[in-house]
DRENLO-319909 format. One record per residue (C-alpha): residue number from 1; residue in one letter; chain; y, x negated, z negated. Coordinates in nm, 3 decimals, always signed. Layout:
+------+------+-------+---------+---------+---------+
| resi | resn | chain |   north |    east |      up |
+------+------+-------+---------+---------+---------+
|  NUM |    A |     A |       Y |       X |       Z |
...
+------+------+-------+---------+---------+---------+
! end
This chain:
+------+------+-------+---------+---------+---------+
| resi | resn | chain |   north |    east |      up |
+------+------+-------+---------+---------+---------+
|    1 |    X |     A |  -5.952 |  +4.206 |  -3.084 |
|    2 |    X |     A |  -5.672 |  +3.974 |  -3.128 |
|    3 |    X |     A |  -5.474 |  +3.793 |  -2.874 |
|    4 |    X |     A |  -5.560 |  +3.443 |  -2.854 |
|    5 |    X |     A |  -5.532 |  +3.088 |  -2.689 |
|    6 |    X |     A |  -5.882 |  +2.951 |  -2.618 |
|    7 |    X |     A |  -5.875 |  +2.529 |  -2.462 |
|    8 |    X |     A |  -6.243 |  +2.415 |  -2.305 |
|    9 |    X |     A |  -6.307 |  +2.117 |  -2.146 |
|   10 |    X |     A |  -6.662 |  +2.172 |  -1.985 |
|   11 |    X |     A |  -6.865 |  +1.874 |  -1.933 |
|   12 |    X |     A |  -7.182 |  +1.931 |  -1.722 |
|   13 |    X |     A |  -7.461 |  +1.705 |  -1.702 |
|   14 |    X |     A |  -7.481 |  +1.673 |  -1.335 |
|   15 |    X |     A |  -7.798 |  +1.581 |  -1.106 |
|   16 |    X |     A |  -7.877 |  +1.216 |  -1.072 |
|   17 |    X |     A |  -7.810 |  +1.250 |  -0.686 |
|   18 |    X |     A |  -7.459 |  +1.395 |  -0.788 |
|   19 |    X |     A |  -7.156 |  +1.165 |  -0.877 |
|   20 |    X |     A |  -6.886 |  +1.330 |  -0.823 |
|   21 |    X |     A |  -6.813 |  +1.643 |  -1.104 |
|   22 |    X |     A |  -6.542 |  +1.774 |  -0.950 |
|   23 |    X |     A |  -6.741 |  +2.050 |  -0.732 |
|   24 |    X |     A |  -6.827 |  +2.139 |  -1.085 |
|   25 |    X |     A |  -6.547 |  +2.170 |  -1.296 |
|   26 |    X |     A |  -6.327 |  +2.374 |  -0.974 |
|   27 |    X |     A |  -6.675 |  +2.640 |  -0.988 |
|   28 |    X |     A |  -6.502 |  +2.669 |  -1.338 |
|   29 |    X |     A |  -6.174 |  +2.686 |  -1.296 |
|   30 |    X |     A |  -6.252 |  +2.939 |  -1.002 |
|   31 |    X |     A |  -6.385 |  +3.156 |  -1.299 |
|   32 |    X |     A |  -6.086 |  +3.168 |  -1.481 |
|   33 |    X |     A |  -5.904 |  +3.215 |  -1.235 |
|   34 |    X |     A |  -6.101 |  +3.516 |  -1.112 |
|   35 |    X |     A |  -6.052 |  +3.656 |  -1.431 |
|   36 |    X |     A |  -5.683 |  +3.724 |  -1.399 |
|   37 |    X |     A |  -5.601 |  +3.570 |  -1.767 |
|   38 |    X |     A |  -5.302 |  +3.336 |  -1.748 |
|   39 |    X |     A |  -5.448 |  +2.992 |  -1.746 |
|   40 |    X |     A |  -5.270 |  +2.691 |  -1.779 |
|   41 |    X |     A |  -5.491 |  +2.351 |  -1.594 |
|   42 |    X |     A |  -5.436 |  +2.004 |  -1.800 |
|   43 |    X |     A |  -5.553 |  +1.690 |  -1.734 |
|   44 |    X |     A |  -5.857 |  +1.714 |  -1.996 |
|   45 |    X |     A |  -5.880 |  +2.097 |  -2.048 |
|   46 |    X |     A |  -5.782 |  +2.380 |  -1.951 |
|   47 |    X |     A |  -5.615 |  +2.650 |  -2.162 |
|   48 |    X |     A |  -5.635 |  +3.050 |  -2.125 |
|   49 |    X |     A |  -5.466 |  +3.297 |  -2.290 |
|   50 |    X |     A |  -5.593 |  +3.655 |  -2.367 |
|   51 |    X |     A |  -5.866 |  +3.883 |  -2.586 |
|   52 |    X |     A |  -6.074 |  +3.657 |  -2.802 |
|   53 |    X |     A |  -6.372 |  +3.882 |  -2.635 |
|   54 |    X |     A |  -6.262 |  +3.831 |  -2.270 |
|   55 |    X |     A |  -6.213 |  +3.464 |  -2.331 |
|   56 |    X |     A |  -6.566 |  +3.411 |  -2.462 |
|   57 |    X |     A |  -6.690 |  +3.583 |  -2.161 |
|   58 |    X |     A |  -6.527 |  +3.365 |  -1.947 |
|   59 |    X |     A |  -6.673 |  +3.085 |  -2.133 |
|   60 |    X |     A |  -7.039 |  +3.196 |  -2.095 |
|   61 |    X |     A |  -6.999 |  +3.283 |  -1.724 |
|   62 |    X |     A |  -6.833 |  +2.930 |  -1.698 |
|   63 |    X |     A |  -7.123 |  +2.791 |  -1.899 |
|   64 |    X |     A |  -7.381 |  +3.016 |  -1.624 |
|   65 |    X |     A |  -7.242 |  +2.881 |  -1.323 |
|   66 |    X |     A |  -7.291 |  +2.521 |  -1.417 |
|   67 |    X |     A |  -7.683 |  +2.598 |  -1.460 |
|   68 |    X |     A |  -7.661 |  +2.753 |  -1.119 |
|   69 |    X |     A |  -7.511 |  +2.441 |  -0.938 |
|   70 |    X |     A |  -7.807 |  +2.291 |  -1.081 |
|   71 |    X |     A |  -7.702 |  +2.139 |  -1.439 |
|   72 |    X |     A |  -7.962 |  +2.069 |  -1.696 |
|   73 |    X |     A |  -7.737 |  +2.119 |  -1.952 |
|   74 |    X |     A |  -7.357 |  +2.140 |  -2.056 |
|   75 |    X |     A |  -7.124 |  +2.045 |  -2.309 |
|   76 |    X |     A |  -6.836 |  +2.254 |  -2.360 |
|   77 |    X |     A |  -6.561 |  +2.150 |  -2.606 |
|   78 |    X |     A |  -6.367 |  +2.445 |  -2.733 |
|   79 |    X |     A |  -6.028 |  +2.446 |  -2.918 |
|   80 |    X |     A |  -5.942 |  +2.812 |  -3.061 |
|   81 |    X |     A |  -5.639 |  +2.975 |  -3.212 |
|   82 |    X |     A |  -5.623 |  +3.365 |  -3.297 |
|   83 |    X |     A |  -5.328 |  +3.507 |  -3.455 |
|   84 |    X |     A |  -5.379 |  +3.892 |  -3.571 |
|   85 |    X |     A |  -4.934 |  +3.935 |  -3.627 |
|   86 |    X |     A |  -4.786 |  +3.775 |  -3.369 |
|   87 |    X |     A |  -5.068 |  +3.729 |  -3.060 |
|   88 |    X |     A |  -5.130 |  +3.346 |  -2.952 |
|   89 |    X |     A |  -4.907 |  +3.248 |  -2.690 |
|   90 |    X |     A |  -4.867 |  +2.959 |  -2.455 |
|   91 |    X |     A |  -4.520 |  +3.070 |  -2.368 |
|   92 |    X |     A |  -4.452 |  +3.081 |  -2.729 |
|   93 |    X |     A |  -4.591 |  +2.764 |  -2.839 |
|   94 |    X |     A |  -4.404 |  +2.630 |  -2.517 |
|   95 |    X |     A |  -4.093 |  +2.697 |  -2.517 |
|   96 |    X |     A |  -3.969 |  +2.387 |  -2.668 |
|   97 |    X |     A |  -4.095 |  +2.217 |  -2.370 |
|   98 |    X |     A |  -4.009 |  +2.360 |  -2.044 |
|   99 |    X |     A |  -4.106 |  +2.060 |  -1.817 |
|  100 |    X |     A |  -4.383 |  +1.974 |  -2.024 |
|  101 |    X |     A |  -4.223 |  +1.706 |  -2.158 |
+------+------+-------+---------+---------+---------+
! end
């Protein structure tokens, strides 16, 4: 499969004795980074680079572990781009901003 760059922001529906998401969202990013695709952690989603396959895998297994902290349900927002020539890259798409700036 093609190379590509896959964003999610995952929003779980958390317990009504549960405020704080956090515990949540690091279960996820634990995931990813278990994975051993480069990742890339913003302040509304995180971004992952790698095999469209792999990368959907990570998303259901992200998507699992939310239902096993005890979820009822979960949003996940997904942005997508596969390129078959060149391979999506966030180094690529990047390098005009170095500092993120």
């Amino acid at each position: 499969m093609a190379q590509a760059l896959l964003s999610i922001q995952i929003l779980p529906k958390t317990k009504p004795e549960d405020t704080d998401v956090y515990p949540y969202v690091d279960r996820a990013i634990e995931i990813i980074k278990a994975s051993g695709v480069p990742y890339r952690v913003g302040p509304l989603e995180t971004t992952m680079e790698g095999d469209l396959d792999t990368l959907l895998d990570i998303v259901k297994q992200m998507n699992a572990a939310m239902f096993e902290l005890g979820s009822p349900s979960v949003l996940s927002q997904i942005k997508l781009l596969v390129d078959r020539e060149d391979g999506a890259s966030m180094a690529r798409l990047l390098q005009k901003y170095p500092d993120g700036q």
